[in-house]
PANURO-238304 format. One record per residue: x, y, z negated of N, C-alpha, C, O in turn. Coordinates in pm, whole numbers, padded with zeros to 5 digits. Layout:
(rec (X Y Z) (X Y Z) (X Y Z) (X Y Z))
...
END
This chain:
(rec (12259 09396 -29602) (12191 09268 -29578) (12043 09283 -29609) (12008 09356 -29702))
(rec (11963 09222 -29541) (11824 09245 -29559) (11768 09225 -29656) (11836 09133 -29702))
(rec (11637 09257 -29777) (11645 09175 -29870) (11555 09037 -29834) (11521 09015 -29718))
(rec (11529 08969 -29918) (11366 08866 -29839) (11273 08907 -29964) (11305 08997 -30042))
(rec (11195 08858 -29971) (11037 08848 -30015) (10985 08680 -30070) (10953 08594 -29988))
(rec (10986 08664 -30173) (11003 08551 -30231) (10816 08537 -30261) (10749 08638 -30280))
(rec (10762 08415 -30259) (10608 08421 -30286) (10633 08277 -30387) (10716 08189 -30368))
(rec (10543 08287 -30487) (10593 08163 -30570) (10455 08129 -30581) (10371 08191 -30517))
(rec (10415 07999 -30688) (10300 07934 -30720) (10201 08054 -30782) (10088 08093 -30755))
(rec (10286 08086 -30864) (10158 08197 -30967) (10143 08328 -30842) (10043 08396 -30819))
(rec (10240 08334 -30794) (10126 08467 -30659) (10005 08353 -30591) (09893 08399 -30613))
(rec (09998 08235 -30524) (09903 08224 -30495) (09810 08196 -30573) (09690 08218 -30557))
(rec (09874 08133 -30680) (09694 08166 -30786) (09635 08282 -30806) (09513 08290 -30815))
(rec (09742 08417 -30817) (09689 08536 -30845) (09537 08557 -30678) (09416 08580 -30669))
(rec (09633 08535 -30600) (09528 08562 -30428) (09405 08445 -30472) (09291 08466 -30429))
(rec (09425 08355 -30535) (09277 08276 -30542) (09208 08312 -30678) (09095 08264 -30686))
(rec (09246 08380 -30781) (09219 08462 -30875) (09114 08575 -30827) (08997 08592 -30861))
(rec (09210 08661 -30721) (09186 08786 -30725) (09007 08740 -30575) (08907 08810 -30561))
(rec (09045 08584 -30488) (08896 08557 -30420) (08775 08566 -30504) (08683 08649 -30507))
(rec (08804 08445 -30579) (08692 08444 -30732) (08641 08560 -30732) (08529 08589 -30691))
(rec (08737 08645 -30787) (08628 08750 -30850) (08576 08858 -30781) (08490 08933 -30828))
(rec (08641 08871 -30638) (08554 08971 -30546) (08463 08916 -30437) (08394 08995 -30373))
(rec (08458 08762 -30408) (08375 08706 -30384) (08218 08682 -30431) (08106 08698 -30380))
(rec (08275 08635 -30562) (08139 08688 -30695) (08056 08751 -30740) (07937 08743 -30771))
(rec (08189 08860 -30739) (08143 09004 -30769) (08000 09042 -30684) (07887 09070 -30726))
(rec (08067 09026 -30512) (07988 09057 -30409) (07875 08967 -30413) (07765 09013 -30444))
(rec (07882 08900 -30399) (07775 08786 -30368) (07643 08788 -30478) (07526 08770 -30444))
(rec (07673 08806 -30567) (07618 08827 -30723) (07584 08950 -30765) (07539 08962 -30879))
(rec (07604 09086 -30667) (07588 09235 -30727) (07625 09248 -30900) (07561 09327 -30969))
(rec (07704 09187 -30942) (07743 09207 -31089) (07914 09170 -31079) (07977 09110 -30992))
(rec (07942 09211 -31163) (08087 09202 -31233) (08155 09067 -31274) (08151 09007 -31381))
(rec (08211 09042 -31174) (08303 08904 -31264) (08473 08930 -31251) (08524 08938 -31140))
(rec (08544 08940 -31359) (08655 08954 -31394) (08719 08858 -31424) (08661 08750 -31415))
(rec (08879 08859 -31475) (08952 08724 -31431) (09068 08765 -31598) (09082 08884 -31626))
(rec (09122 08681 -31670) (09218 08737 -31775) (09348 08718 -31679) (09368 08655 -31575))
(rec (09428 08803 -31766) (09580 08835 -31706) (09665 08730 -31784) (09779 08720 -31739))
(rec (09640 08662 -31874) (09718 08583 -31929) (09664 08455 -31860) (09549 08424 -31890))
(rec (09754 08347 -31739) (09746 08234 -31728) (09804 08142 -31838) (09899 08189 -31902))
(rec (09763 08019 -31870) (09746 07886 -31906) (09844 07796 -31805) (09809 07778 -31688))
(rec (09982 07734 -31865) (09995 07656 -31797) (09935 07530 -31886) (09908 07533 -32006))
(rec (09921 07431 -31806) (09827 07319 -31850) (09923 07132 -31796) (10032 07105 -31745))
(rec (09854 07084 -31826) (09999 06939 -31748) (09854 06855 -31668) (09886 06756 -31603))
(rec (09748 06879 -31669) (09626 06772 -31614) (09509 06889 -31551) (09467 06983 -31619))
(rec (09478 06868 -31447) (09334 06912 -31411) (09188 06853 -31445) (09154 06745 -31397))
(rec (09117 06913 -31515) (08993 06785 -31510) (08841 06890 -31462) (08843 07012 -31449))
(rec (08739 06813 -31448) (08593 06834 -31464) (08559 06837 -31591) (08572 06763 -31689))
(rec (08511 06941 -31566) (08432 06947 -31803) (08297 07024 -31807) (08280 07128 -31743))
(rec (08205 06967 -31886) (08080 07011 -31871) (08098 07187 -31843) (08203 07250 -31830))
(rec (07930 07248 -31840) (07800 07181 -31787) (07865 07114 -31600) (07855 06996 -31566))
(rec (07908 07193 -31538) (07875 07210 -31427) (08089 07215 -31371) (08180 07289 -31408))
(rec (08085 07114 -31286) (08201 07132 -31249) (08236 07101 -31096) (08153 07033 -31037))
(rec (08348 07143 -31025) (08339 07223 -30876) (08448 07150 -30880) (08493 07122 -30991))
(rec (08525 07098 -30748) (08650 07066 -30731) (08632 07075 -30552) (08535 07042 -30484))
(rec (08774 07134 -30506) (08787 07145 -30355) (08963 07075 -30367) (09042 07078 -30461))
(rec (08973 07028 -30253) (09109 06979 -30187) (09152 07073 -30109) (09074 07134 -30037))
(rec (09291 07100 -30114) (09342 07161 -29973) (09499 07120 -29940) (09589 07086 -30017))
(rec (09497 07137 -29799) (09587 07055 -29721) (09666 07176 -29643) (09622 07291 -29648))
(rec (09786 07140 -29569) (09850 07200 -29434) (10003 07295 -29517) (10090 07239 -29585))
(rec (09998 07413 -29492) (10099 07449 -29530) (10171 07457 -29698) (10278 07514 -29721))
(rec (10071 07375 -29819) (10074 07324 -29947) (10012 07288 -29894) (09966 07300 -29781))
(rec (09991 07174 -30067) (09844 07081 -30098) (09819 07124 -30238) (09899 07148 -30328))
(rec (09722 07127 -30235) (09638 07134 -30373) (09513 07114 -30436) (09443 07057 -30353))
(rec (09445 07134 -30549) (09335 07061 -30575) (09276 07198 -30664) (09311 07229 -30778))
(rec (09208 07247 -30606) (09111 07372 -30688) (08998 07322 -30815) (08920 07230 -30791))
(rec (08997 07367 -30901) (08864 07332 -31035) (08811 07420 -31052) (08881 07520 -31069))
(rec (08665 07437 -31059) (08619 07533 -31112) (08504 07478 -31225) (08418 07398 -31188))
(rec (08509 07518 -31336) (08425 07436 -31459) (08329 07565 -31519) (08374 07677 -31544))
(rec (08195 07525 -31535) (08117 07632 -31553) (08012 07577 -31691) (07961 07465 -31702))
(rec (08002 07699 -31788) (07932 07707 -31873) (07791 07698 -31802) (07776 07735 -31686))
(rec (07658 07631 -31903) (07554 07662 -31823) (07478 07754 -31800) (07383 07771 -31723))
(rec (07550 07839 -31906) (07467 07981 -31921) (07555 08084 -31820) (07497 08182 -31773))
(rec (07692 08060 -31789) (07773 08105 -31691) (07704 08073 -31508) (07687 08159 -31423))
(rec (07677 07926 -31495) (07663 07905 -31399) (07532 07960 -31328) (07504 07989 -31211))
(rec (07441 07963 -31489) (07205 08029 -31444) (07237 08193 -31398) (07184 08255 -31305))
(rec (07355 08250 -31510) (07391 08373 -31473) (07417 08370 -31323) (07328 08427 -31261))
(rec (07527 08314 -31239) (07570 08348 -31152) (07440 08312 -31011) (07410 08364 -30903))
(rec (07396 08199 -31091) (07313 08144 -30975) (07170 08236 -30928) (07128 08257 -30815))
(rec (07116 08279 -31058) (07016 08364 -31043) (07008 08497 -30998) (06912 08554 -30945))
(rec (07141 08549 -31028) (07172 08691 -30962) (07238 08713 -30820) (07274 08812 -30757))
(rec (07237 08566 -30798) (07241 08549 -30658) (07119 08558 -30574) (07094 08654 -30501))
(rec (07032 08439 -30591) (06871 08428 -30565) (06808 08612 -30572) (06736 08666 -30489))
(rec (06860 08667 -30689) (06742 08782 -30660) (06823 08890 -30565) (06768 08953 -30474))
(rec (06905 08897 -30587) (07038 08959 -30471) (06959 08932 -30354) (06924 09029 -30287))
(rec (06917 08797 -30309) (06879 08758 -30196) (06714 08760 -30222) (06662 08653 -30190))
(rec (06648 08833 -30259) (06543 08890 -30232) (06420 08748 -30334) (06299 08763 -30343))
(rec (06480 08653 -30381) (06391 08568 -30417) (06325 08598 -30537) (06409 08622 -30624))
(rec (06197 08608 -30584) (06128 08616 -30698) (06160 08551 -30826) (06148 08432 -30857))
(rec (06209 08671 -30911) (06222 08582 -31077) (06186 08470 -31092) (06252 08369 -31115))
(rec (06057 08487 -31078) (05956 08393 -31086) (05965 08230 -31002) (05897 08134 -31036))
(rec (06059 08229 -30895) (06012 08098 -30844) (06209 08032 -30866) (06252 07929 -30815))
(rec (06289 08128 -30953) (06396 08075 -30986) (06414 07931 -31058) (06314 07884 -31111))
(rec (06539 07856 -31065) (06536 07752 -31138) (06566 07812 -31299) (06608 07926 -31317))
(rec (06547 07749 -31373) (06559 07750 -31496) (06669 07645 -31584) (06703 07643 -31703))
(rec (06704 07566 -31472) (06823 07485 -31591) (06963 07436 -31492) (06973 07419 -31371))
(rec (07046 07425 -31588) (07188 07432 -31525) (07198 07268 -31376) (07261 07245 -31272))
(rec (07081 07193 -31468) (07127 07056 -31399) (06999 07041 -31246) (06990 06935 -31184))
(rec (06903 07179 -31204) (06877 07148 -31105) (06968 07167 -30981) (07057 07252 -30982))
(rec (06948 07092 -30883) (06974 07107 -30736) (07002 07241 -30693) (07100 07288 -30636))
(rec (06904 07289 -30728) (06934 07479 -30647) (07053 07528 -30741) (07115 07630 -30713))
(rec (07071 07477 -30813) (07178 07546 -30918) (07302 07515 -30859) (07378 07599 -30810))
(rec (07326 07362 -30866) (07411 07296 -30752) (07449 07354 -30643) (07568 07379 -30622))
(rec (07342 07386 -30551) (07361 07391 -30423) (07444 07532 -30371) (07527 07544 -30281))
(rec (07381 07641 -30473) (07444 07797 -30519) (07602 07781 -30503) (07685 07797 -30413))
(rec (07601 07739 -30643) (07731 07735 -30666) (07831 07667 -30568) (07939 07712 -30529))
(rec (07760 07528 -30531) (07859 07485 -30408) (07898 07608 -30261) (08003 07603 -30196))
(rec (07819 07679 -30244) (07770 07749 -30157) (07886 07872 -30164) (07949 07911 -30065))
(rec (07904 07932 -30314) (07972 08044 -30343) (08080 08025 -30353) (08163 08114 -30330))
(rec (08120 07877 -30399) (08283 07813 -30381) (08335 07790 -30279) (08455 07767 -30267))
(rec (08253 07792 -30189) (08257 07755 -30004) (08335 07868 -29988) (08453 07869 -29953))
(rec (08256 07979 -30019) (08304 08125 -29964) (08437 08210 -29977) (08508 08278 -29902))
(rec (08436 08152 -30176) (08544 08146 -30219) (08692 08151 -30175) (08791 08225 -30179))
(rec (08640 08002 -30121) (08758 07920 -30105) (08826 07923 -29944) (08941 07902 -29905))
(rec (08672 07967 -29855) (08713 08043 -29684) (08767 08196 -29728) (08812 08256 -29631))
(rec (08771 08264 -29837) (08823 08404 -29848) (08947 08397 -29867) (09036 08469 -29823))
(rec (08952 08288 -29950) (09127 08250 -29976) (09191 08164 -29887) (09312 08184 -29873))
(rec (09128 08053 -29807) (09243 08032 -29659) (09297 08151 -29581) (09411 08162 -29537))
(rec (09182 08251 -29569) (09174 08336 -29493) (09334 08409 -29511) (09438 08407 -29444))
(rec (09288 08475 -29645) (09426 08560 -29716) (09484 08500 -29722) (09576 08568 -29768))
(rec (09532 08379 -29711) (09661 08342 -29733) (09697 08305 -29571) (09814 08313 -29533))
(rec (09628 08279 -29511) (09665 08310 -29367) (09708 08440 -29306) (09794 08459 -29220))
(rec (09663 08491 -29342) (09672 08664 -29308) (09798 08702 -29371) (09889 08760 -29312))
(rec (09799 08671 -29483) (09914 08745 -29600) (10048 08683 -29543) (10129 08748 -29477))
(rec (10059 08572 -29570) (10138 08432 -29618) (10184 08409 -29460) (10306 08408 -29441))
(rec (10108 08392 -29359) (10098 08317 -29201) (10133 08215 -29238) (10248 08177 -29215))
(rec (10006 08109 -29335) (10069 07957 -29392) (09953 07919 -29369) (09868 07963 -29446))
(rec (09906 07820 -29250) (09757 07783 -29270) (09759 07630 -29332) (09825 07526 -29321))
(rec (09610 07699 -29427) (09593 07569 -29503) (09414 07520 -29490) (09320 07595 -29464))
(rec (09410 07381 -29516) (09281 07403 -29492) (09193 07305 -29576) (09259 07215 -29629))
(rec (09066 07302 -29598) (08990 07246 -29751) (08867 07200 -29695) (08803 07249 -29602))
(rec (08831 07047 -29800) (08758 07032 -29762) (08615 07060 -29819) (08637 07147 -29904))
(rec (08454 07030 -29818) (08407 07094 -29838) (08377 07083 -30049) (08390 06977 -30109))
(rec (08346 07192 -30106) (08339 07149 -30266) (08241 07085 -30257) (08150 07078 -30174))
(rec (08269 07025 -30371) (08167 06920 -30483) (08145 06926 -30583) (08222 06877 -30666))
(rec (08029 06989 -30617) (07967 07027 -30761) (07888 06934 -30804) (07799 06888 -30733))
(rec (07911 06894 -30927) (07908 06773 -31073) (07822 06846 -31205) (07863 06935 -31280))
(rec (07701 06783 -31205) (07693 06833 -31356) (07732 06749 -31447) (07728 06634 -31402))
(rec (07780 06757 -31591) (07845 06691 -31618) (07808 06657 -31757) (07759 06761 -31800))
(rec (07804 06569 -31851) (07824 06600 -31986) (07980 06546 -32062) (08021 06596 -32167))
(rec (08042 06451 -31997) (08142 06454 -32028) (08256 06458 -31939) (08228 06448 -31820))
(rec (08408 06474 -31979) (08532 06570 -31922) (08581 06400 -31840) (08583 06284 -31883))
(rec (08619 06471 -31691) (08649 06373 -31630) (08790 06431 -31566) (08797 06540 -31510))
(rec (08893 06347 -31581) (09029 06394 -31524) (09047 06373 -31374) (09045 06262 -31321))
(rec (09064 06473 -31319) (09126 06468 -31165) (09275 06503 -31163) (09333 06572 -31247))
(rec (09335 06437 -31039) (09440 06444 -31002) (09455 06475 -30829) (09375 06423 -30751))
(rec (09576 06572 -30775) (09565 06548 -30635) (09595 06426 -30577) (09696 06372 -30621))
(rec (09525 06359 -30477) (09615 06219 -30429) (09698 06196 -30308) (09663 06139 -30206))
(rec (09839 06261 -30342) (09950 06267 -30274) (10088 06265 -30354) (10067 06252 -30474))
(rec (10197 06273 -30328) (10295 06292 -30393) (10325 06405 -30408) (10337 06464 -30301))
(rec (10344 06470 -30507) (10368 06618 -30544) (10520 06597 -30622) (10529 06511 -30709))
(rec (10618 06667 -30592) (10741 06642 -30627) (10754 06735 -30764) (10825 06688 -30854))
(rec (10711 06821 -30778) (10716 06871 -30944) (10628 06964 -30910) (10656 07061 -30841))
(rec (10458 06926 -30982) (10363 06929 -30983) (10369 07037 -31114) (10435 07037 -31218))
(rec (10280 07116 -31065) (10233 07257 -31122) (10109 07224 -31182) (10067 07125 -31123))
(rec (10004 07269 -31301) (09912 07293 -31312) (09885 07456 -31367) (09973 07506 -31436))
(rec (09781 07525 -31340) (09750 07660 -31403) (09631 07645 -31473) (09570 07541 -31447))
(rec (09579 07722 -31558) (09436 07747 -31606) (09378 07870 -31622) (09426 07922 -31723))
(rec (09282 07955 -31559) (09273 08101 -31589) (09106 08174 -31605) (09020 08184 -31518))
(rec (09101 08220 -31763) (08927 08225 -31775) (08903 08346 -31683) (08983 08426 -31635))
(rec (08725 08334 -31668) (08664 08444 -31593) (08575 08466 -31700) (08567 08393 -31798))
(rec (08503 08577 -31678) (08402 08619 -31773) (08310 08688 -31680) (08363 08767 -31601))
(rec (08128 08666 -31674) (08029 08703 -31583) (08033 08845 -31646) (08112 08881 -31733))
(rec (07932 08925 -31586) (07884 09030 -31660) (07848 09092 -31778) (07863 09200 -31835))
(rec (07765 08923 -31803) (07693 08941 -31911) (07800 08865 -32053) (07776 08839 -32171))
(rec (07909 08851 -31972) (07983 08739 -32088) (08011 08656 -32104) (08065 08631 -32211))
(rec (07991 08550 -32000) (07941 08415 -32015) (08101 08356 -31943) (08146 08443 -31868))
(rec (08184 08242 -31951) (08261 08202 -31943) (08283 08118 -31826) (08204 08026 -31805))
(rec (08373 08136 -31755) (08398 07945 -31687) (08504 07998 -31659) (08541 08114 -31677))
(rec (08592 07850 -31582) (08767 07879 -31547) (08786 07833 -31434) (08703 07815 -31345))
(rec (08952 07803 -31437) (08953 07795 -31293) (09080 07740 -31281) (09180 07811 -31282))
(rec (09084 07609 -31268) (09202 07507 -31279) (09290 07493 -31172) (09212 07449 -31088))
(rec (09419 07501 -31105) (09479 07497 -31044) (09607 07373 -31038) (09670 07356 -31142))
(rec (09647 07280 -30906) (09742 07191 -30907) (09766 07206 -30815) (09687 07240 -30727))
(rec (09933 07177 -30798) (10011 07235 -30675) (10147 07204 -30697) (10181 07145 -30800))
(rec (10231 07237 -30606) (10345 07157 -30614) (10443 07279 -30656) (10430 07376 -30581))
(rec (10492 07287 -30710) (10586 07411 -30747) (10651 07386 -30638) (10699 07280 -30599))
(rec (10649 07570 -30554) (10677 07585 -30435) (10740 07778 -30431) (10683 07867 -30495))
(rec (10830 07795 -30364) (10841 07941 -30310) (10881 07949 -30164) (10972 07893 -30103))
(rec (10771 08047 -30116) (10787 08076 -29951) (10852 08178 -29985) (10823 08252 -30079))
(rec (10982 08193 -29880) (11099 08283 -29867) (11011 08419 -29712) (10936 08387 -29619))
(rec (11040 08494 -29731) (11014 08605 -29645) (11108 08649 -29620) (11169 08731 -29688))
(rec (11165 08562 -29431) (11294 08641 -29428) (11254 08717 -29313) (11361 08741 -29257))
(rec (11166 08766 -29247) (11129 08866 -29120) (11006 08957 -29137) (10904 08898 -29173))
(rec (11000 09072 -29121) (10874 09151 -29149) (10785 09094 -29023) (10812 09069 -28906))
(rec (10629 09084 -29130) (10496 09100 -29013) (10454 09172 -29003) (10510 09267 -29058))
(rec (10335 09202 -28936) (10226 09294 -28962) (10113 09209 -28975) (10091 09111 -28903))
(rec (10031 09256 -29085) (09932 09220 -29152) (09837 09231 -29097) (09826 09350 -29067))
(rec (09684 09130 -29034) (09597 09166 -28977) (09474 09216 -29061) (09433 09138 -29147))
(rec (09405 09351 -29047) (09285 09328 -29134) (09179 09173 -29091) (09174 09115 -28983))
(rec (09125 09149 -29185) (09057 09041 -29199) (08915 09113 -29070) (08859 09222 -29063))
(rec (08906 08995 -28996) (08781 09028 -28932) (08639 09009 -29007) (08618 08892 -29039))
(rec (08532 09108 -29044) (08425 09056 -29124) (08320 09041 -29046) (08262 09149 -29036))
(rec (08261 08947 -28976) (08154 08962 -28882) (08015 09007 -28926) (07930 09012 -28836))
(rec (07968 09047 -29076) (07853 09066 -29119) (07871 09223 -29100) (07766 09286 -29095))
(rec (08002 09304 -29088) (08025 09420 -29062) (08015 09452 -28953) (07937 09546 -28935))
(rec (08095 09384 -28808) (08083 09384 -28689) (07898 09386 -28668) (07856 09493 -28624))
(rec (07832 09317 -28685) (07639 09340 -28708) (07612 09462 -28733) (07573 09545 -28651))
(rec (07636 09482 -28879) (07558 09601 -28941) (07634 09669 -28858) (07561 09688 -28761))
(rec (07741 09720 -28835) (07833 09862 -28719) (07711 09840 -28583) (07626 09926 -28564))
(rec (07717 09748 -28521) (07641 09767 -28373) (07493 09775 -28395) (07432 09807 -28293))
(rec (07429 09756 -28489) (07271 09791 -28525) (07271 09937 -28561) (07179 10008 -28519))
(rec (07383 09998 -28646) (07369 10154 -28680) (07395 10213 -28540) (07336 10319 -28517))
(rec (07472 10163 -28444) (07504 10208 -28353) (07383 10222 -28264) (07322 10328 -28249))
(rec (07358 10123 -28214) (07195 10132 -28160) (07106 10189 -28209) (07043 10260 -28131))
(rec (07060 10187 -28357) (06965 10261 -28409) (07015 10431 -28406) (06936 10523 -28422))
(rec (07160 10447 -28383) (07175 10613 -28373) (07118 10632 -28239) (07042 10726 -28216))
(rec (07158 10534 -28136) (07106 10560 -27952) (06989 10556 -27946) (06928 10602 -27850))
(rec (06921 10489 -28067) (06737 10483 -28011) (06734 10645 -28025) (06717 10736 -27944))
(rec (06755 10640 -28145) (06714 10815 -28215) (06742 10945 -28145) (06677 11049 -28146))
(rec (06883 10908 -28066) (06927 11019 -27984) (06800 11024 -27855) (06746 11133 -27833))
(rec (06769 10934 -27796) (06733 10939 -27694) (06569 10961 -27722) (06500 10997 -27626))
(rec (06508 10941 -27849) (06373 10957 -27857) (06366 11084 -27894) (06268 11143 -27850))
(rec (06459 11164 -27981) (06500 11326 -27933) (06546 11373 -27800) (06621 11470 -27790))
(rec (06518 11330 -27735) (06585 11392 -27601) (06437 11397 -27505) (06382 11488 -27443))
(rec (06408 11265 -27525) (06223 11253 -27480) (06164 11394 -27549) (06122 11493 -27490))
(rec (06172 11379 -27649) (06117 11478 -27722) (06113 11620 -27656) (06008 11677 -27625))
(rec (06249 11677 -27635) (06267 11757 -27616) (06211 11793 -27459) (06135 11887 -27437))
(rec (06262 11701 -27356) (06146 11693 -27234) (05994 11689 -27200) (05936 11715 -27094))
(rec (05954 11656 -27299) (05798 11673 -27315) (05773 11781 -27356) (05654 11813 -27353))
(rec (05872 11880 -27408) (05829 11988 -27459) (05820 12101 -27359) (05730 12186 -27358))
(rec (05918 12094 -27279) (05979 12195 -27153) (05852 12155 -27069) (05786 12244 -27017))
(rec (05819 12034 -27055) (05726 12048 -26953) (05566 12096 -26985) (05477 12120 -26903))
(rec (05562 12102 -27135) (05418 12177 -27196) (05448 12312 -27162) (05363 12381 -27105))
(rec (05543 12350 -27186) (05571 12507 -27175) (05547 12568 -26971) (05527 12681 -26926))
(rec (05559 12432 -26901) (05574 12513 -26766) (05455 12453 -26651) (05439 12451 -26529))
(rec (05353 12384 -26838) (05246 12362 -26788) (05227 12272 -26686) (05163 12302 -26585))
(rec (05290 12131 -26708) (05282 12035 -26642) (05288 11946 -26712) (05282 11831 -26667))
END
């Protein structure tokens, strides 16, 4: 008898675990890591400095948190900015400006399209979110998903930046297991910033070939004196 392939709540936190931190990672040229010991928890909330929340719908529902230290969030935000070529110098300096905001909303976006993605790809379960909303905060505000969840899950799981600095990553969901009773095949993920850089190296090898080839014709014809 065949066996199946069972996927439960804590595998998809692990796949939105494992977005976080190679999303980050990338985006940020530094190191962000994830602990192996989850937190189950009974409430999701917003808690200072800086707090993120996304919805998602279709094959589950659930309600993503992400709560950031402010020295977690200047870390992530600034090593983004210079990643992207912007001057030390014209960076923000405090957790509660706009550009700080706007970062982070920006990197949870990405986040959170890396993980529909994989779990589309992985799972063939499409789900879909709407856009985050980043809060600075000084005090803890409780969220809930607003639907009926028949025995409602919460998770909690820290990250740590490079430099040390803390934030987490709250999870609600319906205690759920997708059964795997037929093999797929797995698509690689299409990356279109790769598809670019591949056809520019490609072209830039054809300029080069062919301005050696000029080359080499201008030479034959010095030699036969024409």
């Amino acid at each position: 008898m065949k066996k199946t392939k069972t996927i439960t709540t804590d595998d998809i936190l692990l796949k939105l675990c494992q977005s976080i931190a190679s999303v980050l990672s990338t985006a940020t040229d530094s190191q962000v890591g994830y602990s192996a010991m989850v937190q189950k928890i009974n409430k999701t909330s917003l808690k200072p400095d800086i707090g993120c929340f996304v919805l998602f719908d279709g094959g589950f529902t659930g309600l993503v948190v992400n709560n950031f230290s402010q020295q977690a969030a200047l870390e992530l935000y600034q090593n983004y900015m210079l990643k992207m070529g912007i001057p030390e110098d014209d960076l923000a300096i405090h957790h509660t400006s706009d550009e700080v905001a706007d970062v982070l909303g920006e990197l949870m976006n990405q986040v959170v399209g890396d993980f529909t993605s994989k779990i589309r790809r992985e799972l063939r379960i499409s789900i879909m979110q709407n856009q985050p909303k980043m809060l600075a905060l000084n005090k803890q505000i409780l969220l809930s998903v607003d639907t009926n969840l028949d025995r409602p899950q919460a998770r909690r799981v820290s990250f740590t930046t490079e430099k040390g600095n803390i934030f987490y990553l709250e999870l609600a969901m319906d205690k759920t297991e997708f059964i795997q009773l037929e093999d797929f095949e797995q698509h690689e993920d299409i990356d279109p910033d790769s598809i670019i850089e591949n056809a520019k190296k490609a072209q830039a090898e054809k300029a080069t070939a062919t301005a050696a080839t000029v080359d080499v014709d201008y030479d034959l014809l010095d030699e036969l004196g024409l």
